[in-house]
C-alpha positions as CSV (number, residue, x, y, z in Angstrom):
1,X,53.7,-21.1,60.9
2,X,52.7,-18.1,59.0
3,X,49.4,-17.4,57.4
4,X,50.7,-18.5,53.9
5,X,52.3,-21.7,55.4
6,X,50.2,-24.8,54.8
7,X,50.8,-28.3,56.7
8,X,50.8,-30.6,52.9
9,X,49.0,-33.6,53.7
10,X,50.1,-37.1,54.0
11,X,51.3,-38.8,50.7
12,X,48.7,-41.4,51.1
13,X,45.6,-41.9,52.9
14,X,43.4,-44.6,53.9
15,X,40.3,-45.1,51.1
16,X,36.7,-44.9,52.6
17,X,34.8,-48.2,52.7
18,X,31.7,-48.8,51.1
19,X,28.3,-47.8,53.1
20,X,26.9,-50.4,55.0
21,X,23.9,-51.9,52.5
22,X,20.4,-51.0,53.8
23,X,17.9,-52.9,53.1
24,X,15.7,-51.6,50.1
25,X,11.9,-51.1,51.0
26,X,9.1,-52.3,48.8
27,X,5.9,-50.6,48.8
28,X,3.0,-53.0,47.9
29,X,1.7,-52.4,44.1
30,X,-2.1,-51.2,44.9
31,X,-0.2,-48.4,46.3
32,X,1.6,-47.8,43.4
33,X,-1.7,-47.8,41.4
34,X,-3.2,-45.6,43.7
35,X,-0.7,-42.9,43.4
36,X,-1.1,-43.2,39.1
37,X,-4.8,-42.4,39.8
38,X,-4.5,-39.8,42.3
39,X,-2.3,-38.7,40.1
40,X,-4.2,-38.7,37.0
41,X,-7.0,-37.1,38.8
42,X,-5.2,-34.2,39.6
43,X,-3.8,-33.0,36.6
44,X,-7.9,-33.4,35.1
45,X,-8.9,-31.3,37.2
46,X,-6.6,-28.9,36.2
47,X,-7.2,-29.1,32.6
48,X,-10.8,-28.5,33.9
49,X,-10.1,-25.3,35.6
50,X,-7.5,-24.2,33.1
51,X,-10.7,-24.6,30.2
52,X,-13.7,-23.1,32.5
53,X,-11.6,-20.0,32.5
54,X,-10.5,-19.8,29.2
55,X,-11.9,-17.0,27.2
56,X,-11.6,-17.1,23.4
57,X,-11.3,-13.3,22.2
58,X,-14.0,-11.4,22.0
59,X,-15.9,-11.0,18.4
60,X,-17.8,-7.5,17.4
61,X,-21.0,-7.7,18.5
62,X,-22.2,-4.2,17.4
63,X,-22.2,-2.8,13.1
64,X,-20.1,0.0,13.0
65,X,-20.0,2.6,10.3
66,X,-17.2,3.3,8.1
67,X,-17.9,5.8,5.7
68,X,-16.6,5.8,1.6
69,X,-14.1,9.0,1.4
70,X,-15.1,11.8,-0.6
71,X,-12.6,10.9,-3.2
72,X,-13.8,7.2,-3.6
73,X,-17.6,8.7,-3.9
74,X,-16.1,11.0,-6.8
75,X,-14.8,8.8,-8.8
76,X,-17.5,6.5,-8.9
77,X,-19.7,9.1,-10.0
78,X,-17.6,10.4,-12.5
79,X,-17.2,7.1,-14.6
80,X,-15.8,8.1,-18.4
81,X,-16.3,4.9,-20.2
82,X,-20.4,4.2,-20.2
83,X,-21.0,5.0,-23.7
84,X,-17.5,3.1,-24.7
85,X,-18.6,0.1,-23.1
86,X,-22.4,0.0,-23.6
87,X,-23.7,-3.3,-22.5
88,X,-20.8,-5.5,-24.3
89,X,-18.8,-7.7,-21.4
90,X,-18.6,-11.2,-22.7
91,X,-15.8,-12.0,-20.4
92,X,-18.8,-11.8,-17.7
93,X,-22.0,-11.8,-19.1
94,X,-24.6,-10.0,-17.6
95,X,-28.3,-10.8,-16.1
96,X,-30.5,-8.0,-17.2
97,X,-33.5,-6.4,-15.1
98,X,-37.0,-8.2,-16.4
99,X,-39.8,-6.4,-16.9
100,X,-42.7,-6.8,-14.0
101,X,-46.0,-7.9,-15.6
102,X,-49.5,-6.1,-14.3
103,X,-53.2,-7.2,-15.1
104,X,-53.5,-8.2,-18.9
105,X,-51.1,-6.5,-21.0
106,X,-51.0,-3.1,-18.9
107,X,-47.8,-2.4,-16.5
108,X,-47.4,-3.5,-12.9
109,X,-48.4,-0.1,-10.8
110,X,-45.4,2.0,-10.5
111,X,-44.2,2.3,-6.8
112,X,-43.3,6.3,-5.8
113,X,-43.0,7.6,-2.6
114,X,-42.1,11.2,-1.4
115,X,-39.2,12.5,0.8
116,X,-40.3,15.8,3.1
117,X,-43.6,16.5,1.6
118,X,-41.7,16.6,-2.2
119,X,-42.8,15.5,-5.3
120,X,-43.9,11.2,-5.8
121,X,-41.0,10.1,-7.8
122,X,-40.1,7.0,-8.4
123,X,-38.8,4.3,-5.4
124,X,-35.8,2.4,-6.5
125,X,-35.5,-0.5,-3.6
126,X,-32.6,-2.6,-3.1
127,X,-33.3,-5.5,-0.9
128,X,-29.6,-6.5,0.5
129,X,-27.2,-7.9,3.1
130,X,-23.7,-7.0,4.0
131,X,-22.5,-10.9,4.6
132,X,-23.4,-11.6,1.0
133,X,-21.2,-12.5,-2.2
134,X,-24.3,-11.1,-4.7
135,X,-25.3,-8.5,-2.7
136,X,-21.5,-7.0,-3.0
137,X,-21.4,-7.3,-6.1
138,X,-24.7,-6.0,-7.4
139,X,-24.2,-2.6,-5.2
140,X,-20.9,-1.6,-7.6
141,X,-23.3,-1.0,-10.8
142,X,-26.4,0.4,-8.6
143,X,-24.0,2.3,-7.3
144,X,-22.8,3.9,-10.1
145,X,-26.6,3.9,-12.2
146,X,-27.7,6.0,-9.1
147,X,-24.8,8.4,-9.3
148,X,-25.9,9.4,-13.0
149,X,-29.8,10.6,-11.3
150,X,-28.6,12.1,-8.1
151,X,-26.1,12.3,-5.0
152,X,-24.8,10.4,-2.3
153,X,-23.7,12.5,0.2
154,X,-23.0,9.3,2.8
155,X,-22.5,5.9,2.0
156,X,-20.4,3.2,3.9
157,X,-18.2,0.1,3.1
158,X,-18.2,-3.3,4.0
159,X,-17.0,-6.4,2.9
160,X,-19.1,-10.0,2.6
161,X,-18.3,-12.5,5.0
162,X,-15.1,-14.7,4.8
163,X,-16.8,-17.5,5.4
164,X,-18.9,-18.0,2.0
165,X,-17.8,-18.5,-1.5
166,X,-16.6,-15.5,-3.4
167,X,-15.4,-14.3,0.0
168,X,-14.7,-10.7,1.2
169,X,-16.0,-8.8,-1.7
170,X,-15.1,-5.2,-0.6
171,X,-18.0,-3.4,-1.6
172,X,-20.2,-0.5,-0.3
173,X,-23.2,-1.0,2.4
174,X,-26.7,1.0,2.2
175,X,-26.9,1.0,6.1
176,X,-26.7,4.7,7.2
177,X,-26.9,5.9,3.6
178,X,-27.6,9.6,2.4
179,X,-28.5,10.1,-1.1
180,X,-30.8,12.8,-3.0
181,X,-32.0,12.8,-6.0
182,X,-34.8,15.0,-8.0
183,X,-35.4,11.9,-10.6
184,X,-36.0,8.9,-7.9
185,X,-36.1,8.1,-4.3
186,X,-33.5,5.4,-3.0
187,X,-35.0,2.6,-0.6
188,X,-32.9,0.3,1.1
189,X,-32.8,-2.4,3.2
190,X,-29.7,-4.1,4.6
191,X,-31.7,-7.0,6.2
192,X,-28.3,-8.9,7.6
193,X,-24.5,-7.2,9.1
194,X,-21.4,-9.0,8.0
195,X,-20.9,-9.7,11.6
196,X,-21.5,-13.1,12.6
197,X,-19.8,-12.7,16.7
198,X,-21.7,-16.1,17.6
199,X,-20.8,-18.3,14.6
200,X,-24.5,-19.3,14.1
201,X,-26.2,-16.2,12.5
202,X,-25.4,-13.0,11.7
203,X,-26.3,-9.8,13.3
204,X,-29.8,-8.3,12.0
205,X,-29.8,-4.7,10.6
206,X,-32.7,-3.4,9.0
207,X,-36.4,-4.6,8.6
208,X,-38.0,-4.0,5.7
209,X,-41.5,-2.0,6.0
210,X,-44.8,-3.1,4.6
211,X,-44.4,-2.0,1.1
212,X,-40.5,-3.1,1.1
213,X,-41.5,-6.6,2.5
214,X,-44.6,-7.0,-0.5
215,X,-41.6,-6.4,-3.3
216,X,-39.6,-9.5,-1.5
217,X,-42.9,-11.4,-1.4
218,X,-43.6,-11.0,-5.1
219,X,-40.1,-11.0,-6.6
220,X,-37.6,-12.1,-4.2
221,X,-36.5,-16.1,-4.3
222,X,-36.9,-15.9,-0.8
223,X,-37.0,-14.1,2.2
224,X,-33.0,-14.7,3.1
225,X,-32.2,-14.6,-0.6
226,X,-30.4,-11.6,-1.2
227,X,-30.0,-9.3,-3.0
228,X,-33.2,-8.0,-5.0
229,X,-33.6,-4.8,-6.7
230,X,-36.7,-3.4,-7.6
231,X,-36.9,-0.5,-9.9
232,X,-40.3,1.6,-8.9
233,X,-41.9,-2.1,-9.6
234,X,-41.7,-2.3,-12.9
235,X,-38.2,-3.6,-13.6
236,X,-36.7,-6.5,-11.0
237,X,-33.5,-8.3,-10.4
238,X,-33.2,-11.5,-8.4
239,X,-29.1,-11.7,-7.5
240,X,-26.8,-9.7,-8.9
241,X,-25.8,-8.6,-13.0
242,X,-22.6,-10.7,-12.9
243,X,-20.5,-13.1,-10.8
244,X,-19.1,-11.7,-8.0
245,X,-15.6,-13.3,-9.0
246,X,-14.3,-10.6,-11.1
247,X,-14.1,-8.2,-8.2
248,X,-12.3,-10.5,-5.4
249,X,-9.3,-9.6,-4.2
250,X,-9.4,-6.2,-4.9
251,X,-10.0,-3.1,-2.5
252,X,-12.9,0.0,-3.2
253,X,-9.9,1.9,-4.4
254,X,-8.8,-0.7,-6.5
255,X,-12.3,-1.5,-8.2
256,X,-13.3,2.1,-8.9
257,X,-9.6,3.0,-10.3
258,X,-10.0,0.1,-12.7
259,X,-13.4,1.7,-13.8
260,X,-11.8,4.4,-16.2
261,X,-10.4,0.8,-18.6
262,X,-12.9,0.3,-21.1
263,X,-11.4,-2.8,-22.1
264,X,-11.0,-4.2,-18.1
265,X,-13.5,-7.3,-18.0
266,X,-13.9,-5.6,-14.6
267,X,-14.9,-2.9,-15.9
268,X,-17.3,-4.1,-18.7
269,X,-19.0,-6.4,-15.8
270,X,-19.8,-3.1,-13.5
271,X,-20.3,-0.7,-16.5
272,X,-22.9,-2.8,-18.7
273,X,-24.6,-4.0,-15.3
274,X,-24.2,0.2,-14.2
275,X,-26.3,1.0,-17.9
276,X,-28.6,-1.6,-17.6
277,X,-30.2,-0.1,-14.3
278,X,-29.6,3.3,-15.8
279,X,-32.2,2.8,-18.2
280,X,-34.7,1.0,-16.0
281,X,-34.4,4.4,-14.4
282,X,-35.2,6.6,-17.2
283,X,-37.9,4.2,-18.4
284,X,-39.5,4.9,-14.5
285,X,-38.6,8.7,-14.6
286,X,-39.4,10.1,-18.0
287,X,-36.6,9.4,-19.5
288,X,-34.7,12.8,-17.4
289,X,-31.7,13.7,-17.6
290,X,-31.8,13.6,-21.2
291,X,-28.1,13.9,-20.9
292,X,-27.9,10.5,-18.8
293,X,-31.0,8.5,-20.7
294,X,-30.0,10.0,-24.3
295,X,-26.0,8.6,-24.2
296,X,-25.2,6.1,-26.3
297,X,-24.3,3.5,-23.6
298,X,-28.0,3.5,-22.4
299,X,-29.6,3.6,-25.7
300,X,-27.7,0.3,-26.3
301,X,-29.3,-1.1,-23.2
302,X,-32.6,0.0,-24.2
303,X,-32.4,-2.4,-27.0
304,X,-31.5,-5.6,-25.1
305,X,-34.0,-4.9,-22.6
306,X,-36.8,-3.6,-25.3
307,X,-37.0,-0.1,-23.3
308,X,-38.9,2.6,-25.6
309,X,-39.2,6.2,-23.7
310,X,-42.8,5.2,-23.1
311,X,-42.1,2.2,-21.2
């Protein structure tokens, strides 16, 4: 037979019988509970082990700097519209500075410091932190009031915290500031970080000095009430000029490009807040620049907060 042949198989064949039946074994049922436990056990424990080494990811645990660009600083301090809007915003309406009261009918003491042996000028103190709604919003008009009297050369951004109403209001942050001025000095504290890596408290930044912490104690809700300016202690503000809720959703870009719309509610909030300060300044300073405390837009402020250039 050749190797392609095949032998074909029979046409039928005889069908395999069934298996002899074996007897089925029982195992007793405290066995069977047994096994669910051991069971049971087991797969605890590795839910156990499968938790102890779980690691959730890693939160910041350290404030890190990130500094306004040139361009954003320039455009807030070259804001067109101050003498356009003046103090009207009735979209937002704004909180003004009140006037701090001294012995009898004379003014509180003025607060002035100096910077390298310069001249005392006037201490403007702003009493602040990064996780809060207020606090964001309040730096926008100081902000811009400061840029009219001097420079900032450094100044950061932040955002408030996610986690409180009016959340992430993207705003600017006074920790690691640089600003000069020949008119006033610029005192900051930034008590609290927007970091909160724990979710119990969030990260402290700054403590205020003796003289800070006596301006919280007189004029400041509280201690962890933020924010507070103080304008050389004769002008103060407990929160901030206007709600916070005109500015969310919107970037540092976004806010300062609206700033050049005189009829933006935006804009009226920041700019009438932005005047306000300005002349609490000149009211501190001797009413210099005249070209800052002489403009129309602060003249009108002067009149709803009774400012005369001897105040």
């Amino acid at each position: 037979m050749s190797s392609t042949d095949f032998e074909p198989a029979p046409a039928s064949a005889p069908e395999a019988g069934p298996a002899p039946s074996v007897p089925g074994r029982r195992f007793p049922r405290r066995y069977v509970a047994f096994g669910v436990i051991i069971v049971a056990i087991a797969l605890l424990g590795t839910l156990v082990l499968v938790r102890d080494n779980y690691s959730p990811p890693s939160s910041p645990t350290t404030e890190t700097f990130s500094a306004a660009p040139s361009s954003l600083l320039t455009t807030v301090a070259s804001v067109p519209v101050y003498d356009a809007v003046g103090v009207s915003s009735l979209a937002n309406p704004i909180t003004p500075l009140r006037a701090t009261t001294g012995s009898g009918s004379a003014p509180a003491p003025m607060w002035r410091a100096r910077v390298n042996n310069g001249p005392a000028e006037p201490v403007v103190y702003f009493y602040g932190a990064e996780f809060a709604p207020y606090a964001a919003a309040e730096r926008w008009p100081l902000v811009l009031a400061l840029s009219r009297f001097g420079t900032f050369r450094q100044l950061g951004l932040t955002q408030s915290s996610s986690t409180t109403a009016f959340a992430n209001i993207s705003t600017f942050t006074f920790y690691d500031k640089y600003y000069t001025s020949k008119y006033v000095i610029l005192e900051s504290v930034e008590r609290y970080s927007s970091l909160d890596p724990t979710g119990a408290s969030y990260l402290s930044l700054q403590t205020p000095d003796e003289r800070q912490r006596l301006a919280v104690t007189n004029y400041a809700t509280s201690p962890t009430t933020f924010p507070l300016l103080d304008v050389a202690n004769r002008w103060v503000l407990n929160g901030a000029g206007f709600t916070p809720g005109v500015l969310m959703g919107l970037s540092q870009d976004e806010i300062a490009g609206d700033l050049s719309s005189a009829a933006s509610p935006l804009t009226q909030a920041v700019v009438s807040a932005a005047n306000e300060i300005t002349a609490t300044i000149c009211a501190v300073d001797g009413q210099k620049p005249g070209s800052v405390c002489e403009s129309r837009g602060v003249l009108a402020a002067d009149q709803v907060l009774k400012i005369t250039p001897s105040a």
